[in-house]
C-alpha positions in Angstrom: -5.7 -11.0 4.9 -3.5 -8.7 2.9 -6.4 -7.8 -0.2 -7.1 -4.5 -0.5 -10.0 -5.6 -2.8 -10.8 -4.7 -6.7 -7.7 -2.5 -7.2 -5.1 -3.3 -10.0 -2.0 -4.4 -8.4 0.8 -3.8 -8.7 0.3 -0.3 -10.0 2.8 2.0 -11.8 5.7 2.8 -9.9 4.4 6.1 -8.2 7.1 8.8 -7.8 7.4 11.6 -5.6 10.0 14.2 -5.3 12.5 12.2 -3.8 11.2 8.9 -3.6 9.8 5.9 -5.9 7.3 3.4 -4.5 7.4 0.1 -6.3 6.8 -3.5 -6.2 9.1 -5.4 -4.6 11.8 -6.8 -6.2 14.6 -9.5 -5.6 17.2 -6.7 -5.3 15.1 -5.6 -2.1 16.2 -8.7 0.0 19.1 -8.0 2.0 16.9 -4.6 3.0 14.0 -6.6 3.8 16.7 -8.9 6.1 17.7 -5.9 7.4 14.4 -4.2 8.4 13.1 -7.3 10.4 16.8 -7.8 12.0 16.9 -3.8 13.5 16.4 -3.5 16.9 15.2 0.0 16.2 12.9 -0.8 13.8 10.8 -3.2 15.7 11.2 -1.3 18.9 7.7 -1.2 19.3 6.8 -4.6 17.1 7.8 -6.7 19.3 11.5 -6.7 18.9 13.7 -8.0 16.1 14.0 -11.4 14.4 17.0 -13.9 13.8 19.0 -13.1 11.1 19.8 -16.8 10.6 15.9 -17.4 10.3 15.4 -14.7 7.9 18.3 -15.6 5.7 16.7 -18.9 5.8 13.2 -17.9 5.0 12.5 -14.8 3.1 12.1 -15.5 -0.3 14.5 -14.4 -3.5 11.7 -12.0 -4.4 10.7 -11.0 -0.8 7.3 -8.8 -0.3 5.6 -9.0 -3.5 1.9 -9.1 -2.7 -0.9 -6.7 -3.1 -0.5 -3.9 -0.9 3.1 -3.5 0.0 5.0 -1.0 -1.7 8.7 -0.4 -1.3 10.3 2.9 -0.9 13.4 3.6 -2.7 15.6 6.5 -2.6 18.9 7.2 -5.3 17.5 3.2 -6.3 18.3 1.7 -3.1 15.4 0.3 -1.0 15.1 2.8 2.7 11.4 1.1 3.8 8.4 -0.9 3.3 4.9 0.6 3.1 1.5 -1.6 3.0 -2.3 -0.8 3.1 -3.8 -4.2 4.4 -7.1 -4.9 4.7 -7.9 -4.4 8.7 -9.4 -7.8 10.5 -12.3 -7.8 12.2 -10.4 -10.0 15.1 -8.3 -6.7 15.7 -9.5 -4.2 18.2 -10.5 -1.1 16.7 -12.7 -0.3 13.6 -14.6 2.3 12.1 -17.1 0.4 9.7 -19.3 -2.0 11.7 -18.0 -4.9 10.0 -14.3 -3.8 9.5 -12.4 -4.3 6.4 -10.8 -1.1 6.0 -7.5 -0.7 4.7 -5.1 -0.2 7.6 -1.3 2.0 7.0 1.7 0.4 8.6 5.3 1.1 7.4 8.9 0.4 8.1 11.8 2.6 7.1 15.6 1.7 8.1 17.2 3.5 10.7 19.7 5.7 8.2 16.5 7.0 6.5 14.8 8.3 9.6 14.4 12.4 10.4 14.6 13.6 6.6 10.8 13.0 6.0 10.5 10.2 3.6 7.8 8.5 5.7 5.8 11.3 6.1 6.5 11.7 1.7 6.2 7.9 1.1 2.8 7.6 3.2 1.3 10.5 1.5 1.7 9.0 -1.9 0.5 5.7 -1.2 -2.5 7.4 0.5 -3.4 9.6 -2.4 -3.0 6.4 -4.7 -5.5 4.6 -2.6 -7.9 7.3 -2.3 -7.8 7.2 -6.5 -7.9 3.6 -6.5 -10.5 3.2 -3.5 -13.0 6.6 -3.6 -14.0 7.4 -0.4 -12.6 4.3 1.6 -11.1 5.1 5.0 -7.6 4.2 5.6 -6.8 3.5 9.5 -3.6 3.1 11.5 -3.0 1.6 14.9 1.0 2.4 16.9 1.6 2.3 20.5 1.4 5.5 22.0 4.8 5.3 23.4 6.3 5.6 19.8 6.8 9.0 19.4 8.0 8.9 16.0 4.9 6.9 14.6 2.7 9.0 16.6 4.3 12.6 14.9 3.5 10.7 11.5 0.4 10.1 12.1 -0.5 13.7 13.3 1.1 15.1 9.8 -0.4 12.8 7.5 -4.2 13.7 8.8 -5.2 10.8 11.0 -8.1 11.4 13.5 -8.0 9.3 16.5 -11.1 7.5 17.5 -9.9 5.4 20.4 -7.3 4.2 22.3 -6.7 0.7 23.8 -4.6 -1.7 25.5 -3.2 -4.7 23.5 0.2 -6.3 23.4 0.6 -4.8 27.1 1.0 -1.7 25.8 -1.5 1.3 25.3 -2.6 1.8 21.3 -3.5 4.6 19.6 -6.1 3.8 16.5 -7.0 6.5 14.1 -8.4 7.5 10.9 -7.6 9.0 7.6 -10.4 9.6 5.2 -9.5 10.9 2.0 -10.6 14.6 0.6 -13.2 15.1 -0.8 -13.6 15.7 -4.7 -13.5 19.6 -5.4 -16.4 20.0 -8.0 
């Protein structure tokens, strides 16, 4: 399920210092092919996809659903970022009935180690928390992925337990959003 719930989508491009996040659109494509095709990217995702399938598949306009922002930098698309609604089939929730929003992201290779995650994320975290008061936002990465795990750390997510799925060891936190100064 990819609702996030009664939020207006999409919403105003939101721009940072560096960065724009956006709705997808059908310039984004040959990114998107790219992102799913990169054996870095889906290192810990269960490896990369056909490029013949994805050619094949993803749509003109590819990505453009409630939730999933892309990140643009100097107009070109660097990454993907989506707050989903978490399923209650996954392991590991923190409302007894789940449906929280749950982070995930992917950013292309050339765009790693100059902190546009860790800027992207934070936006799309502070537009949540205006568009969803109060609502938790969790994340789930394997513990192996170093990178994901820093992320994590600097954007303010708590752990609450750890777990094995996908024959690998998972690390499942949570990010609540600050609390309105009076």
């Amino acid at each position: 399920m990819t609702e996030l719930g009664p939020v207006v989508w999409p919403p105003a491009p939101i721009r940072t210092e560096r960065l724009v996040l956006r709705e997808s659109e059908a310039r984004d494509r040959a990114a998107v092919i790219e992102l799913f095709t990169s054996p870095e990217v889906n290192a810990y995702l269960g490896g990369p996809r056909a490029r013949d399938e994805l050619e094949r598949t993803v749509p003109e306009v590819p990505g453009r659903r409630p939730g999933l922002f892309v990140v643009e930098v100097d107009g070109a698309m660097i990454g993907t970022i989506e707050l989903n609604r978490r399923d209650a089939e996954h392991r590991g929730q923190v409302r007894p009935h789940a449906g929280e929003a749950e982070l995930g992201y992917l950013f292309l290779p050339e765009a790693w180690g100059r902190g546009y995650a860790t800027e992207a994320c934070a936006a799309a975290l502070g537009w949540f928390a205006d568009a969803r008061p109060g609502a938790p936002v969790v994340l789930c990465t394997q513990t192996a992925n170093d990178r994901s795990m820093r992320l994590a750390a600097k954007l303010g997510f708590t752990e609450v337990q750890r777990f094995e799925e996908w024959g690998a060891e998972q690390w499942f936190g949570v990010w609540s959003p600050p609390a309105p100064s009076d």
